[in-house]
N, C-alpha and C positions, 0 to 999 in steps of 0.2 A: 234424657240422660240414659246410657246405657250401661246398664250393670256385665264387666265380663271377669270370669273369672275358668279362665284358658285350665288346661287338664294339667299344662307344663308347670303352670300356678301350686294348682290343687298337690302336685308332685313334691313340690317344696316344702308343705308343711310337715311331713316326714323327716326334718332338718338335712337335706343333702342325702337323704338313701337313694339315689338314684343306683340302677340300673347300670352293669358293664354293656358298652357297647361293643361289637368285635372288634371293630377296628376303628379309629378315628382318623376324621378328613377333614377336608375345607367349609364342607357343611353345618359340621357342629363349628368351627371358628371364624365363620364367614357371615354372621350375623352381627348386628349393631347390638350395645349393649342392652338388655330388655328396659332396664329401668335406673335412670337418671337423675340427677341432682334434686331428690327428694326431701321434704320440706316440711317440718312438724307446726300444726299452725298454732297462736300466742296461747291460745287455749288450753292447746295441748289433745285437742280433741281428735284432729282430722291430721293425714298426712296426706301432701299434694306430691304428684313427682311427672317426670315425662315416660311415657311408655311409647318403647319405639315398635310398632305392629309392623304387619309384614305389607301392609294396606297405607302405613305412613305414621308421623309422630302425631300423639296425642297426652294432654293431658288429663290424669286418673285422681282420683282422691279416694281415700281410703280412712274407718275409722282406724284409730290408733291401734293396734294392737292385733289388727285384725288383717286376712291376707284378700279379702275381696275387694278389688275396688270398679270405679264407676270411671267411665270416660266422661268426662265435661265439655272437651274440647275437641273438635280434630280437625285439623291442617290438612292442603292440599298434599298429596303423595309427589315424591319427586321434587317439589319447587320451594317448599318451605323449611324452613331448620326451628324449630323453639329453642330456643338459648339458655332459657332461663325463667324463674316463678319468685313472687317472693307475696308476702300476706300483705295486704295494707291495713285488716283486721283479721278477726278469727273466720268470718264468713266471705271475705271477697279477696280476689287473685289477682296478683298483672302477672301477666303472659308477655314475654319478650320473646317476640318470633323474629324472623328475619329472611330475606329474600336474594337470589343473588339477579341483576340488572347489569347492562353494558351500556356507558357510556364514552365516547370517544375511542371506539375499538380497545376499552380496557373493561373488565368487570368489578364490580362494587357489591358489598354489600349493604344491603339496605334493611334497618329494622326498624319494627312495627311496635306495638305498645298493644295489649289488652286488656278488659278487665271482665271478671266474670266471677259469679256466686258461685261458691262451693257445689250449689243441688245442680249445676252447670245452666242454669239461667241469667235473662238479663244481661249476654256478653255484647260488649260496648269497645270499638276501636276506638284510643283515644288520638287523637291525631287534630291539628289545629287547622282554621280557614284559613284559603289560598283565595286572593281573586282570580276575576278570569284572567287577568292581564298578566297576571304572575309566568313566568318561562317556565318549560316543560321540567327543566334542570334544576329551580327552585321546589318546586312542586314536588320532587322527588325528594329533594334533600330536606323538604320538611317535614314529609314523611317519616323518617327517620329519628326515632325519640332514647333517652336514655336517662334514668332515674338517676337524680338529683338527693333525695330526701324522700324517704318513706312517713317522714313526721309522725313520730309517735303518738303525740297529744293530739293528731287530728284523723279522727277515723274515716274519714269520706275524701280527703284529699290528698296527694304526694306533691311533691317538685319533682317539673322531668324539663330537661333541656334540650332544644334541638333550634333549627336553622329558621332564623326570620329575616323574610325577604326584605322590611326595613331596615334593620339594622344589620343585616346583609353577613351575619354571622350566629354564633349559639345564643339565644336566647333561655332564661328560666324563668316558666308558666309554674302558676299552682294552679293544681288542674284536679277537678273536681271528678273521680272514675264511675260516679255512680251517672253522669251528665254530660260528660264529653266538656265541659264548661274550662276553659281555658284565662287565665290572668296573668297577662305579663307582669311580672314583677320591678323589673326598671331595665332599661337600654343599656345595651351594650356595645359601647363607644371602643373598646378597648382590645378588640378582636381576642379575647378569652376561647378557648375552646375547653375547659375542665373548671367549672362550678364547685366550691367546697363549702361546705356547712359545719355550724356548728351541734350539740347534742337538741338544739330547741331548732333545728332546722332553718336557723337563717342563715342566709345567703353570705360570708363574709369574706372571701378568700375567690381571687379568680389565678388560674395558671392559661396564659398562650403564649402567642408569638407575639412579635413587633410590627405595627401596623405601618408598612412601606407599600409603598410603588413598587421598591425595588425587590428581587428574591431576599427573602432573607429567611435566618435562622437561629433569630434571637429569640430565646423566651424570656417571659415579661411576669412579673409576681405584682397582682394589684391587693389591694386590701381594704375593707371600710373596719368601724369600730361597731358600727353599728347599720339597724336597717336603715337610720336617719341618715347617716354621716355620706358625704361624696367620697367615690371611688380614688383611691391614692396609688400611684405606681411609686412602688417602691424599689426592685430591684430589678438589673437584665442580667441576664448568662448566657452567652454563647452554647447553643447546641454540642454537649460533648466536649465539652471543655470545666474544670475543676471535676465538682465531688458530685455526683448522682443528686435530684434532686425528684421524690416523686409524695405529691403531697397528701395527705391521708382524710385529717380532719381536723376543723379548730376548736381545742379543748380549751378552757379555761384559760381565753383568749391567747394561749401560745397554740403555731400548729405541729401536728403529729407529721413526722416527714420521715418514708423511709431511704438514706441516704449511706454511701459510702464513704461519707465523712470521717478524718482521723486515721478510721483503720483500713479503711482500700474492702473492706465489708461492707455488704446489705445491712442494715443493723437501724431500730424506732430509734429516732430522736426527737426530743420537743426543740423547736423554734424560736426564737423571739420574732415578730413580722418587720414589726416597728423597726429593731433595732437591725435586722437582717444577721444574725447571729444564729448557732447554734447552743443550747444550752446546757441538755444533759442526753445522755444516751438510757432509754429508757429499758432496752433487751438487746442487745447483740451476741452471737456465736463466735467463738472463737478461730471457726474452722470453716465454718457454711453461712452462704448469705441467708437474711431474714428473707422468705420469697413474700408472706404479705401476712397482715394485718388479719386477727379476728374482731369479726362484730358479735355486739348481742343481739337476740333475733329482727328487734328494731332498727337496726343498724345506727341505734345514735351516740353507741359508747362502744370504743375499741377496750376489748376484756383481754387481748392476746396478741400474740403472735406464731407463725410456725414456720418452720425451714425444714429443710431435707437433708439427711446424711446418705443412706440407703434408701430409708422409709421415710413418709413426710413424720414426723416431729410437733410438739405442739406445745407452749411456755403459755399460760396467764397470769394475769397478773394479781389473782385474789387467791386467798391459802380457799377457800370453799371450790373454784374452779377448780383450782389444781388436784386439791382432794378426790374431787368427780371424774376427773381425768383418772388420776391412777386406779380409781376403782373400778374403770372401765378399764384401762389396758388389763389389770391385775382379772379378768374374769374370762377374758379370750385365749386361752391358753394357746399357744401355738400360731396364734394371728397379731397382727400388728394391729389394733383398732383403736381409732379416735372419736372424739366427740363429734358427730358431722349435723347434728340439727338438735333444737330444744325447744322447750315452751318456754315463757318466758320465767315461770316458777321452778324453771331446773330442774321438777321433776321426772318429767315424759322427755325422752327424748332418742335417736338413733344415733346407732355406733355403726362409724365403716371398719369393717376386719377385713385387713388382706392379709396374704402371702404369697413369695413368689411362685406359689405352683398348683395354687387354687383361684378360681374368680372369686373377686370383691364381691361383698355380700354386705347386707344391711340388717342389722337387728334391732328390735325394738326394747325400752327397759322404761320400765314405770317404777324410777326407787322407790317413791311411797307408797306403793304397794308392793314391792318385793316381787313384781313381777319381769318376766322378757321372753323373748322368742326371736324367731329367725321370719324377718320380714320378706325379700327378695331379694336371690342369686345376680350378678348381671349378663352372667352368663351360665342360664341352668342346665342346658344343655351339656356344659361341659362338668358339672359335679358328679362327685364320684369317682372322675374318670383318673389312672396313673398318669401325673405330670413330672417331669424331671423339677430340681431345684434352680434358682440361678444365681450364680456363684458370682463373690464380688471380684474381680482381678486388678492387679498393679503391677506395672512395668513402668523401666525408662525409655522413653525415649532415644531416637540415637544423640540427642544434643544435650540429656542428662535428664530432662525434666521429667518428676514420677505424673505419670496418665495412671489415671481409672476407669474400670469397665466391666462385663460381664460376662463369663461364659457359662451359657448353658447346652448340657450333654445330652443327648437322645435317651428315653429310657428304655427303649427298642433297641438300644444297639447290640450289635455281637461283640462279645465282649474278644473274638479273634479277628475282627475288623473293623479297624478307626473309619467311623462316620464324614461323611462329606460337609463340608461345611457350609455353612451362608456367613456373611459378612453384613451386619445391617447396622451402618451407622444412623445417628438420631436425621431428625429434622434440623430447621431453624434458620443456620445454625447458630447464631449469638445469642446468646441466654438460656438454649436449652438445654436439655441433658437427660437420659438415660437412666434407670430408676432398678432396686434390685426389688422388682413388684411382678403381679402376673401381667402379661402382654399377651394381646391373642394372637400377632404374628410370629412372636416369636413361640409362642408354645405350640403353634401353630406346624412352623417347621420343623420344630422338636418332635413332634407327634409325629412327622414323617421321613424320622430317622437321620435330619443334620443337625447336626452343631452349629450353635449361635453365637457370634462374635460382636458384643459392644461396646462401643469405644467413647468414652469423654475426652474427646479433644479438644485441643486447645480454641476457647471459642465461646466452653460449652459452660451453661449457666450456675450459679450458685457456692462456687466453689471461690471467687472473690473477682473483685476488679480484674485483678493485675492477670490472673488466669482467663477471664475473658475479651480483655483488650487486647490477647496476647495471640489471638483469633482475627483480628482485625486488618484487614488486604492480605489475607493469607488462604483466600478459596483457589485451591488447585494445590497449595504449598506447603508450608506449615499445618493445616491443619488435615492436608492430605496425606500428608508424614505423616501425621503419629495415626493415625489407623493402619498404614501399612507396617509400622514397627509394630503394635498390634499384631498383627498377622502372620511377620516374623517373629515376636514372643512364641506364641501359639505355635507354629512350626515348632521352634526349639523343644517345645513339651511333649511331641510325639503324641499329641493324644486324639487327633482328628486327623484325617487325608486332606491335606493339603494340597494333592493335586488335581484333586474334587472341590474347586472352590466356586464359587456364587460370588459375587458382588452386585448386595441389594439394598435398597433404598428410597427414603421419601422425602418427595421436596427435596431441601439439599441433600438429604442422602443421596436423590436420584442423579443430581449434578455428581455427587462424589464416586456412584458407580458408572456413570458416563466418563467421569476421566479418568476411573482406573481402567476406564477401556482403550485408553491412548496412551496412557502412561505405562501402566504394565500390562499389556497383550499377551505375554505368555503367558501372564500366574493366576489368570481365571475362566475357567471354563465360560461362565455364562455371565449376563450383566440384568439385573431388572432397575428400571429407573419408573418410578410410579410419581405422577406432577412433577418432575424433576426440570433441571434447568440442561439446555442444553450448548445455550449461547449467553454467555456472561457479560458479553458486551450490551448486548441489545436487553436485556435483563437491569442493567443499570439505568443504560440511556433511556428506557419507556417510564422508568420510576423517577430521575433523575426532573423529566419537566413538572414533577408535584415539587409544589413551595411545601417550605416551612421545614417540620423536625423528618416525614420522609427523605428529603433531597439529604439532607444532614446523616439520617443512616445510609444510604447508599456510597456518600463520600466518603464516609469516618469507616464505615465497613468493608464494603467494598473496593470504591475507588472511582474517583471523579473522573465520569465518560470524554470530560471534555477536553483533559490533559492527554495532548496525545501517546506521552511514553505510555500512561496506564493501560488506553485503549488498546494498545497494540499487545501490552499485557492481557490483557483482559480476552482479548481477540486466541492469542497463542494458548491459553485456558480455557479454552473451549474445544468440549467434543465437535459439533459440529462442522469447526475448523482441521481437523484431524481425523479425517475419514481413513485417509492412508494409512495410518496408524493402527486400525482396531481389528481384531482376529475373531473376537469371541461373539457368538450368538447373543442379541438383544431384544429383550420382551419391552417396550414401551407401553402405560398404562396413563390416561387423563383423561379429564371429567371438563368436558365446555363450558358449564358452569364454574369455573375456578377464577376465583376472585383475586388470589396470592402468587397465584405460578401461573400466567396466557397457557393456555392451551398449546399456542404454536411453538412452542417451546419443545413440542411434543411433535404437533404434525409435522412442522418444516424439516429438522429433526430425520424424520421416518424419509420424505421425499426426497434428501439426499441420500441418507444410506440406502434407498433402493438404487435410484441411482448408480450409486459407487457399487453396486453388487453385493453390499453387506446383508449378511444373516440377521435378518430385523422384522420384528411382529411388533405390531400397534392397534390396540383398543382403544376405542373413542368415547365416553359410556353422555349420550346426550345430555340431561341432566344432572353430571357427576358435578359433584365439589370438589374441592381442594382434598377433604378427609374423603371423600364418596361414603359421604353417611346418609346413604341412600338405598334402603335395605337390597334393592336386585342388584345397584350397582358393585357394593361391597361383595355380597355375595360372587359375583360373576369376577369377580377381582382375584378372590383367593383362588375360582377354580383355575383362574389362566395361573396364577402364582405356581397352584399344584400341580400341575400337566407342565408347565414349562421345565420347572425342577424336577418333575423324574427324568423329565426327555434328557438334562445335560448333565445329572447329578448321581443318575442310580443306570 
């Protein structure tokens, strides 16, 4: 085990006096965030979390309270992602790593399962036996594990589910992490993909699809009463059809289900299974969907919930949580902080505090002894340093409807010339959204003097049903509209050069800066599209041959490849189809590793606009993901990011 305890570390416990740097660059924001979804164990003793080194991710532990921690674990550089940690007791860890593989000229991700003691001894992959005869395809996908049940009452065992070549679908083992010791728990006849349990960890609740021949897209609700009772199909629903249905846990034999039901709202409601009914609405917002469910540190009882208005939000459901919440926001003065981990005695535990124009930080608070401190920056690099704010905005659209979004202003600027702009719509785009929080790209190009323009369009997550669905076959149109009224607002306000514009983007953003390169040619100097799409048709059709609830979002979203009017839609919505069209200089950016967005999306992409004669740069980063959380690649990311926008912007 290696004890490190980095100078950048030892900097921090100063609480944020960092040092002015002269000038800030790509350097200090072109790093992965130091430290990750960090974890206080039942004890309350130790905290585990991922530390992303310049050498690759690893996981550290640390005592409570304290800023030294130990590496336990470390992962190959480049090829591995850790996802995620959670205790099975106070001294042993699963490690949920993950990998990205190509199968059928498409990429997968694939994850792994571990376990390992706190002192980082005794690490054990848990993973189940393959015969020899088993196919290369099976072997992989059984590879692939995902916790079921951390089972409170059993200290040496979880439930994890993954793919058994018998029964030719997700199977759930209890699987013993000190031994590798695997126990299938019963067959699964039923083609379930999502296992739900109740607080004692059985198995009682399955959610898939319909087991056909044929493609389909039906999901299927089975249920037993008990571990004894046979498996009962109780309900189907058509993929995308009625009320949202995403199922939580089975409490007190009703289950916990967060659903759009009633109000066109994300919003907890208990279930009857039996009777296929809903019963009562246990939290919902009036304004914002519920985005998901809190557990207690065992995960066998839901204490909460939380949703996002600006800042994420957070309801429990007992006047003691609630209490401990407000006496955590009420002690950050100036930060948004929540409860983000605990022991199980609620005494020890960490608060995340943001604000839009500081990095996320973690503190640590021991109520029963009236102590706390400042555990780790995620970005320490950048404390201390002057960041602009980011300001919430609203406008209508040209068709009436109010959009929201953000703009944030250079703190560099001259106050006798309006700043160049960037335009950076979200990712996603169905369900996601845009946050009034620190960003490291967006404070990013702040720092070098543009204006940040973002936009919730219609599409974009949390804001209701009817606001999301309203995104739906609407990539190039609708919801390329309301970013451009966006930027028409912004013009009207006189407070940025507008004829200094960027249009930049990830994943779909990078589609949305590719067609504003065909669609409006004059109104932007430069385009960056980083994994972005650049062919909408062939983007459907490569997704469209998966069965089940994928094919189902690509139709319900998108739009069904096989209809020819769509295709031809779909075909006319494409950069790549409209080379004729485009004027302005394009930075192309992707990682060959990208599991969400081909690659060739990218390259093919590039070998036309050479082709056609177009002004076009393309980086390829070998080992890039989809985020290129991959510390050189990130790095190398921002600096084409910052050379390309002086070159078109200053």
């Amino acid at each position: 085990m290696k004890k490190i305890l980095p100078v950048i570390l030892l900097s921090l416990i100063s609480c944020l006096g960092y040092a002015k740097t002269p000038a800030l660059n790509y350097e200090q924001f072109g790093n992965l965030p130091m430290i990750q979804y960090p974890s206080v164990s039942p004890n309350g003793e130790h905290i585990a979390a991922i530390y992303n080194a310049p050498d690759g991710p690893s996981i550290v532990i640390s005592a409570f309270g304290s800023a030294e921690v130990s590496t336990i674990v470390q992962l190959k550089k480049s090829q591995d992602r850790i996802e995620g940690i959670s205790w099975v007791n106070s001294t042993r860890l699963l490690i949920t790593a993950s990998y990205s593989e190509s199968i059928g000229n498409k990429r997968f991700r694939r994850d792994r399962i571990f376990s390992v003691d706190t002192d980082g001894t005794d690490l054990v992959e848990l993973k189940t036996k393959m015969p020899p005869s088993a196919a290369s395809w099976e072997k992989r996908r059984a590879a692939s594990l995902s916790v079921v049940s951390l089972l409170k009452d059993d200290k040496k065992h979880v439930l994890l589910q993954t793919y058994d070549y018998r029964d030719e679908v997700q199977a759930v083992y209890k699987v013993n992490v000190y031994e590798n010791d695997f126990d299938k728990l019963f067959v699964n006849k039923f083609n379930v993909h999502t296992w739900i349990t109740n607080d004692k960890g059985q198995v009682l609740f399955g959610y898939g699809t319909e087991k056909s021949k044929k493609v389909t897209d039906v999901n299927t609700i089975w249920h037993r009463k008990n571990e004894q009772s046979e498996w009962e199909l109780l309900h189907k629903q058509k993929a995308y059809s009625g009320e949202t249905f995403t199922p939580v846990m089975v409490e007190n034999d009703k289950l916990l289900v967060l659903t759009d039901y009633k109000t066109r709202r994300q919003a907890l409601w208990s279930y009857d299974i039996q009777a296929g009914k809903f019963i009562e609405k246990l939290y919902g917002h009036d304004k914002y969907d519920i985005a998901d469910v809190i557990y207690n540190p065992d995960r066998s009882r839901v204490i909460g919930v939380y949703y996002y208005d600006d800042y994420l939000r957070q309801h429990f459901f007992q006047n003691e949580d609630n209490n401990i919440a407000l006496l955590v926001k009420n002690s950050f003065k100036g930060y948004q902080a929540t409860v983000y981990s605990r022991s199980e005695d609620k005494t020890k535990m960490l608060v995340y505090a943001t604000k839009d124009n500081s990095p996320q930080k973690f503190f640590w608070l021991d109520i029963k002894n009236k102590k706390g401190g400042l555990w780790f920056s995620t970005y320490p690099f950048l404390e201390g340093q002057p960041m602009p704010n980011v300001l919430p905005i609203t406008f209508n659209a040209d068709d009436g409807e109010e959009i929201t979004g953000y703009l944030t202003l250079p703190v560099t600027a001259d106050n006798n010339k309006k700043p160049p702009l960037v335009v950076w719509p979200h990712g996603g785009p169905i369900g996601i959204r845009d946050y009034q929080t620190f960003d490291p790209y967006v404070q990013f190009f702040a720092s070098q003097g543009y204006a940040v323009l973002q936009v919730n369009y219609r599409g974009s997550g949390g804001f209701g049903t009817n606001f999301q669905a309203s995104g739906h076959h609407e990539w190039g149109k609708r919801m390329q509209q309301d970013v451009y009224n966006g930027f028409d607002w912004l013009k009207s306000k006189n407070l940025v050069n507008t004829d200094k514009t960027c249009f930049a983007g990830y994943s779909y953003g990078g589609y949305a800066a590719l067609t504003a390169a065909f669609q409006k040619p004059e109104q932007y100097s430069c385009v960056v599209s980083i994994a972005g799409i650049s062919d909408l048709l062939t983007l459907a059709e490569k997704d469209y041959r998966w069965q089940g609830n994928l094919r189902a979002h690509i139709v319900n979203t998108i739009g069904d490849p096989t209809d020819e009017s769509i295709a031809g839609e779909l075909e006319r919505l494409s950069a790549t189809n409209n080379m004729d069209k485009i004027k302005a200089p394009i930075l192309l950016m992707h990682g060959r590793y990208d599991t969400q967005v081909r690659v060739e999306q990218s390259a093919d992409f590039y070998d036309k606009a050479k082709s056609a004669g177009l002004d076009v740069d393309y980086v390829e980063f070998k080992y890039g993901t989809h985020y290129l959380d991959e510390a050189d690649n990130r790095l190398e990311a921002f600096k084409q990011l910052s050379e390309f926008l002086e070159e078109h912007l200053k």
